[in-house]
N, C-alpha and C positions, 0 to 999 in steps of 0.2 A: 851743250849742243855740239855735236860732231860735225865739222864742216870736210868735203870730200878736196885730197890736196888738187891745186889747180896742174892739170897736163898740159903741155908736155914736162915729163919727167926729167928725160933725158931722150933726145935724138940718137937715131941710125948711128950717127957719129961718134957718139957719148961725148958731146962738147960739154955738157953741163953735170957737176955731179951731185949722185943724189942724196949723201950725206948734205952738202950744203944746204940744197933743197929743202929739207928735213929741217934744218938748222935757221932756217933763214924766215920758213914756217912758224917755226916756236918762235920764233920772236917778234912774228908779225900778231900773235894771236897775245901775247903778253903786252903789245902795245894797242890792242882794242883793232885793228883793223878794221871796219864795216864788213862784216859779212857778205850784205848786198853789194859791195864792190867784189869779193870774191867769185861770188856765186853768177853775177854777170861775166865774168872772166871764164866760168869753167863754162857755162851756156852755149858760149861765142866760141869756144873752142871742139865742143864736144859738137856743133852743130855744123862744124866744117869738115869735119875729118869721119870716116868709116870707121866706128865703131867696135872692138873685136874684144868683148869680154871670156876670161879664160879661170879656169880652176881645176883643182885639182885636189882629191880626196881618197881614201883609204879609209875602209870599217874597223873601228878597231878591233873586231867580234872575230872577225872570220878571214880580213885578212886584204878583203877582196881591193882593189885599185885600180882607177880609172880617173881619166878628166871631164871636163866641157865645155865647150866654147861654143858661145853667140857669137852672130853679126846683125846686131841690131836692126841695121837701116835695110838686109835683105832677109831679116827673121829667119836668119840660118840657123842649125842646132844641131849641134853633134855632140852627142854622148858616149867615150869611146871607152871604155875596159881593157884597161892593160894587165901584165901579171900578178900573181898574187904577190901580197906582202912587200912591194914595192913602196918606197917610203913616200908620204906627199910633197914632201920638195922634188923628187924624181916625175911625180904626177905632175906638177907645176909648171917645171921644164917643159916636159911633154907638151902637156896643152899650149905651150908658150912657142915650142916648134911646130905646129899643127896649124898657130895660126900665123906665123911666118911662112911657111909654107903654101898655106892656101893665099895670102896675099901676093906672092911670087907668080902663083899660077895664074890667080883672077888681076892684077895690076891695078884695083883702086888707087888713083893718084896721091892720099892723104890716108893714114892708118893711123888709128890710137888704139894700141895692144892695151886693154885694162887687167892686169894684175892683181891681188889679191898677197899675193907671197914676193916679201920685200927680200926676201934670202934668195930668190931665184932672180933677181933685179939686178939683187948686188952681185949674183954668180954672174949673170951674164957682163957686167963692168968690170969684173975679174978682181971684188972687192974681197967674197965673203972666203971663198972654200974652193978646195982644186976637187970636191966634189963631182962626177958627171962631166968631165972636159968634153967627153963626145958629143954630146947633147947640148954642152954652151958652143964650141965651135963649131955645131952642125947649126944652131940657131944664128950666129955667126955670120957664116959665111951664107945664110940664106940673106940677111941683112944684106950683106953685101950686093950679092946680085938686085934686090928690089933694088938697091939705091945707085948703080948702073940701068936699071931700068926706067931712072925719072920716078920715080914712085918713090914716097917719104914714108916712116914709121917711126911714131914716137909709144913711148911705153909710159902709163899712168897706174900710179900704187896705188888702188883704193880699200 
């Protein structure tokens, strides 16, 4: 049974990191954990905060790239086609600054950026790869501003 890891990730801040996370994970799931204690945990969290699911994809056929991102709680949808042959970690990012951005403009007080790509996580913690710096410092300093704004964003790997 796959259980979804419980968010927040890691805060605006990056107070927490998510290697540990990951680490601390595995060993909670090797000691038997209750499930139902987890999955109350991700319930009570996911039920506070505005929702912002992101991905990001490339055909391998033809080349084509683009992201998407939901807002859950106001069944937003955006499906957006970027350049061809663009790699899906680049798509990743993207969707990942589209929905920093749109939180910046709309100021929901509590954000949960949902993720999919754990290498665009660790790019923006400045873990994995100097990959894309423009697109992690532009996500960056959007960060920044929300969180001058009184508005929080936390990022969840699922």
């Amino acid at each position: 049974m796959w259980l979804v890891l419980p968010c927040p990730l890691f805060r605006s801040g990056f107070s927490l990191n998510l290697k540990w996370i990951i680490l601390c994970w595995s060993r909670y799931r090797i000691k038997n954990l209750p499930a139902s204690r987890i999955c109350r945990y991700v319930d009570q969290m996911q039920n506070e905060c505005m929702q912002i699911f992101t991905d990001g994809s490339r055909d391998p056929v033809c080349g084509k790239t683009g992201f998407g991102v939901y807002v859950a709680y106001l069944q937003i949808q955006q499906n957006i086609r970027v350049s061809d042959n663009l790699s899906v970690f680049s798509s990743e990012l993207l969707a990942n600054l589209w929905a920093t951005c749109w939180t910046e403009q709309v100021k929901p007080s509590r954000n949960v950026i949902c993720s999919d790509s754990a290498a665009a996580l660790f790019a923006l913690q400045g873990e994995s790869s100097t990959a894309h710096p423009d697109l992690t410092s532009e996500i960056l300093c959007c960060l920044l501003q929300i969180e001058q704004l009184g508005c929080h964003v936390e990022f969840s790997w699922e």
